[in-house]
C-alpha positions in Angstrom: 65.7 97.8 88.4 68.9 98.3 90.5 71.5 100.1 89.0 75.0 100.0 90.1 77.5 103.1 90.9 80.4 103.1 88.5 83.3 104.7 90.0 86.3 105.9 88.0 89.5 104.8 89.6 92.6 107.1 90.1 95.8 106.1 88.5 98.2 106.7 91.1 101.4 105.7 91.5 102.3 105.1 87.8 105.7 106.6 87.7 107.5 106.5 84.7 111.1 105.5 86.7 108.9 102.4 87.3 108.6 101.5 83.9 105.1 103.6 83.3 105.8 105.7 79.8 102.8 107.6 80.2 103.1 108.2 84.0 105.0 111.5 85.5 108.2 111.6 87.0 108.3 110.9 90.5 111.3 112.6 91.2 109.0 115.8 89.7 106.0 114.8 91.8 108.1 115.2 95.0 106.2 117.5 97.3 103.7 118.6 95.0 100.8 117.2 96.8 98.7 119.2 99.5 98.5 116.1 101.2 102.4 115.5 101.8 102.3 115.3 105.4 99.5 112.8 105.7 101.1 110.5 102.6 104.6 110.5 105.0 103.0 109.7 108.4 100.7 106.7 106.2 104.3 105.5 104.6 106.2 106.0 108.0 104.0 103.7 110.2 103.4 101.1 107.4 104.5 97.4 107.7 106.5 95.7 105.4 104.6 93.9 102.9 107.6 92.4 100.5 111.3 92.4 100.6 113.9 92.3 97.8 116.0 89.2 97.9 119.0 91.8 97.3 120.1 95.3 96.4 117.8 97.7 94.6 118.1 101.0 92.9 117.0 103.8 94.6 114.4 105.5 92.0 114.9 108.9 93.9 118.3 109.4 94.0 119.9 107.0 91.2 121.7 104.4 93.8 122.1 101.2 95.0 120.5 100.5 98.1 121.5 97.7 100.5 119.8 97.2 103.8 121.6 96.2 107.0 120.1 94.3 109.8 
């Protein structure tokens, strides 16, 4: 008999500013990671998967964010 691997998945990205109670703060998780430089470069040379149909709030800094083309 053929048993399969189970493998627990991370929770990541469950930030309470996103509506997540039982997440942490992103605004505290800011830098905390060893891997910092590697998550920027994967978020820098991403591609756009959705778009908001208008302004958003800026989780990080508490703004209104409007993007010009």
């Amino acid at each position: 008999m053929v048993r399969a691997k189970v493998t627990q998945l991370k929770r990541i990205g469950f930030f309470r500013e996103f509506g997540h109670d039982h997440g942490p703060s992103i605004r505290l998780s800011l830098g905390s990671s060893c891997h910092s430089p590697e998550v920027a470069r994967y978020l820098r040379t991403g591609h756009l998967f959705i778009a908001s149909p208008g302004p958003v709030r800026d989780v990080l800094f508490d703004e209104c964010v409007h993007e010009r083309r």
